[in-house]
N, C-alpha and C positions, 0 to 999 in steps of 0.2 A: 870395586866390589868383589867380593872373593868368589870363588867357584865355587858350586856343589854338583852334586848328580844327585837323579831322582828318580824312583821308580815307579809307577803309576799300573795297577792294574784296575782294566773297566769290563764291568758287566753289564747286560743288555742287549739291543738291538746293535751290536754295532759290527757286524760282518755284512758286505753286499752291501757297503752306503757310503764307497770310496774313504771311510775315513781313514785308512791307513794311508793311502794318499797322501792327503791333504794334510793329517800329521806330519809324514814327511815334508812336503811344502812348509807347513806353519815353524817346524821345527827347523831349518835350512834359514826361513828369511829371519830366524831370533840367534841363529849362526851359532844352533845346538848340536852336539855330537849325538852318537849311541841307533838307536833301534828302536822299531814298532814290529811284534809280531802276534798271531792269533796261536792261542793256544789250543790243546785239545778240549778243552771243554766250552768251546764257544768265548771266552772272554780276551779281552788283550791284553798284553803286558807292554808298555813302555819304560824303559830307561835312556833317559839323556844327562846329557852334562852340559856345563858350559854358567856362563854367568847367573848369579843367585835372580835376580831380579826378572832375566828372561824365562828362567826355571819355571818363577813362581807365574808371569804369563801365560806359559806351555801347558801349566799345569793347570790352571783355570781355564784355559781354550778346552783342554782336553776332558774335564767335567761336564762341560757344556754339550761338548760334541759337536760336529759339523749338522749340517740337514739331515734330516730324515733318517740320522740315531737317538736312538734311546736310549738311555742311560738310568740304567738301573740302581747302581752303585759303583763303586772307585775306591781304591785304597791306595794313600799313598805314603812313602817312604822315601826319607831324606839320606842320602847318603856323603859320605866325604868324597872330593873332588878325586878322580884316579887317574884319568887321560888315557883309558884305553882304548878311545874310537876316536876315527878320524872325522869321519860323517857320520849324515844320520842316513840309515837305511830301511827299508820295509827285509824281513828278515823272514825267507819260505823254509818249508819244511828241511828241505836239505843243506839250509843254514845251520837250522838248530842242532847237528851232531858235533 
């Protein structure tokens, strides 16, 4: 099955309720690359890569959310496969520069 990457941004309740976490975890045991981080305006962005079929998993875990987020909305975006991360990581302020 071929690679894609995919970017997911979610709105809602979802800062304070470990889901960045547990994204990491979920995305790790589907043995996805890339990043979860919390933007400025409260919502997340995800990008991963890695098998199409795990992607489309990841990406339905992450519409669902873990416990005790909300999900307000999500947009998500398919991209072509690049390979520029090796793991997936939760991704703080002084990443983003």
């Amino acid at each position: 099955m071929p690679k894609k990457g995919v970017k997911v941004l979610i709105t809602g309740r979802v800062l304070g309720v470990n889901f960045r976490s547990r994204a990491q975890r979920k995305a790790t045991q589907l043995k996805l690359t890339g990043y979860i981080k919390a933007m400025p305006n409260r919502t997340l962005e995800v990008f991963a890569e890695g098998q199409e079929q795990a992607l489309q998993d990841f990406s339905k875990w992450l519409i669902e959310g873990p416990k005790h987020a909300e999900i307000e909305d999500t947009e998500v975006q398919w991209y072509p496969f690049e390979g520029s991360t090796n793991r997936f990581t939760i991704k703080y302020a002084v990443d983003e520069e």
